[in-house]
C-alpha positions as CSV (number, residue, x, y, z in Angstrom):
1,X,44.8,30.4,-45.3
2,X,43.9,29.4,-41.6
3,X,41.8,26.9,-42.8
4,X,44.3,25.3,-44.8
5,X,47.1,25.4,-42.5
6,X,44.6,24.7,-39.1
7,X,41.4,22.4,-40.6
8,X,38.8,22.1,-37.9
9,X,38.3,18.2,-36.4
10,X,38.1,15.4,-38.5
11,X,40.1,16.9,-41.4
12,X,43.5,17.0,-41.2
13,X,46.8,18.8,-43.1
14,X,49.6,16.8,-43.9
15,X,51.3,19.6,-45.7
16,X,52.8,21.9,-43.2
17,X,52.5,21.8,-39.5
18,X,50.9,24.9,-37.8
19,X,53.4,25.4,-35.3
20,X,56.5,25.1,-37.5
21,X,54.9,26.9,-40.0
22,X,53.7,29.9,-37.7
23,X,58.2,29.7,-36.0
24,X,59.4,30.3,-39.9
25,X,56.8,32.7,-40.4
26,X,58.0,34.9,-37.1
27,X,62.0,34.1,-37.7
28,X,61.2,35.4,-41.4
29,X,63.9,38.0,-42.9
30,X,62.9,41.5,-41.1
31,X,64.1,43.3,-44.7
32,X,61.1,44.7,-45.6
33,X,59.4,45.9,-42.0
34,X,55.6,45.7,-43.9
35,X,55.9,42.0,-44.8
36,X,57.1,41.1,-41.4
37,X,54.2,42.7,-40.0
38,X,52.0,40.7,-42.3
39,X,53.9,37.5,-40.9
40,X,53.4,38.4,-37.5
41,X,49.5,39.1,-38.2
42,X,49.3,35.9,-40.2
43,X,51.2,34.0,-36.8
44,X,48.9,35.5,-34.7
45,X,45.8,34.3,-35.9
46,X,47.2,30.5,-36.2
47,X,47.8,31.6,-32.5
48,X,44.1,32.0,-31.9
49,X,43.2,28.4,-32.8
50,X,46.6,26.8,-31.6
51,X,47.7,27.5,-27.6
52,X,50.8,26.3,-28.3
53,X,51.4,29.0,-30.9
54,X,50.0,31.6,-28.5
55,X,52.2,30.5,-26.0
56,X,55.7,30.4,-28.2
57,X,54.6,34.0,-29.6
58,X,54.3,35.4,-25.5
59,X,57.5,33.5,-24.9
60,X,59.4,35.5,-27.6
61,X,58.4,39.0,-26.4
62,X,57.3,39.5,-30.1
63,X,55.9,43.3,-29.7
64,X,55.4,44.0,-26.0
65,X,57.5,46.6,-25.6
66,X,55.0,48.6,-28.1
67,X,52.0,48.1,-25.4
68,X,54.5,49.4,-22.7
69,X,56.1,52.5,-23.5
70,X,54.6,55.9,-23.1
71,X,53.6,57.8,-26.4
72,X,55.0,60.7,-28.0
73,X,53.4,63.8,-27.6
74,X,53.9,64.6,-31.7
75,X,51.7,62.1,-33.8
76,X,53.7,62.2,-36.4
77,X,56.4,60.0,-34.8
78,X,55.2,56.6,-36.2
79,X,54.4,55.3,-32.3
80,X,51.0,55.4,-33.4
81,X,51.1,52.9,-36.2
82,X,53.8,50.5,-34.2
83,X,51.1,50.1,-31.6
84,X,48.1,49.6,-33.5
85,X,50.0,47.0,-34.9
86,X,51.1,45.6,-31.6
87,X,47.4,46.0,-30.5
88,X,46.5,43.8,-33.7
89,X,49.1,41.5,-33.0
90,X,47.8,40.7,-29.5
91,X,44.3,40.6,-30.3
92,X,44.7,37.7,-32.3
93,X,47.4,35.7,-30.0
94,X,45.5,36.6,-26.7
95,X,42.3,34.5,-27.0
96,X,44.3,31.7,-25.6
97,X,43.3,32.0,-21.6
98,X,46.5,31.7,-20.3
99,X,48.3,33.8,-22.3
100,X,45.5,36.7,-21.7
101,X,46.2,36.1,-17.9
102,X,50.1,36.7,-18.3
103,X,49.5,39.8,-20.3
104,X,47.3,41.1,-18.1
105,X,50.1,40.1,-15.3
C-alpha cells in the first residue's frame, strides 16, 4: 500500500496524493476505535517516507498524551494497549529527524 501511494524516484502516482491521503485517513470517522487505529498506523508509515506527513501528524498531537501519563497500577485497565499503540504510532512517524528532536524536546 506504501508503495502505491509513495513510489520511490522516477515513478510517480497520479492517483492520490500522499499527504491528502494520509489528512482523510487521520480525520476518518472515530466509530469504530480498531479501524482508526489501523488509519493512524497506515498514516504513520506514509509519515516515515514523507516529512511533511511526519510533521502534520506531530502538529495534531495525534497520541502524545499516551507516551505522557503515568500507568495504572492494575493491568487490566487497557493503558497498556493504548500505549503500545502510541508507541507503534510514533515509531513509524519519528524517523523524520526533526520530528524525533521535538519529541525528545
Amino acid at each position: 500500500m506504501v508503495l502505491l501511494l509513495s513510489p520511490p524516484a522516477p515513478f510517480v502516482n497520479s492517483l492520490a496524493h500522499p499527504v491528502t491521503f494520509s489528512g482523510e485517513l487521520l480525520a476518518g470517522q472515530t466509530e469504530d476505535s480498531g479501524k482508526t487505529r489501523q488509519r493512524q498506523i497506515l498514516a504513520s508509515v506514509l509519515a516515515a517516507s514523507i516529512s511533511e506527513i511526519a510533521h502534520g501528524i506531530l502538529d495534531r498531537g495525534l497520541l502524545l498524551k499516551e507516551l505522557t501519563e503515568p500507568l495504572p497500577r492494575d493491568p487490566s485497565a487497557g493503558r497498556f494497549e493504548e500505549l503500545e499503540h502510541a508507541l507503534t504510532f510514533w515509531a513509524s512517524a519519528s524517523q523524520d529527524r526533526t520530528v524525533r528532536k521535538r519529541l525528545q524536546d
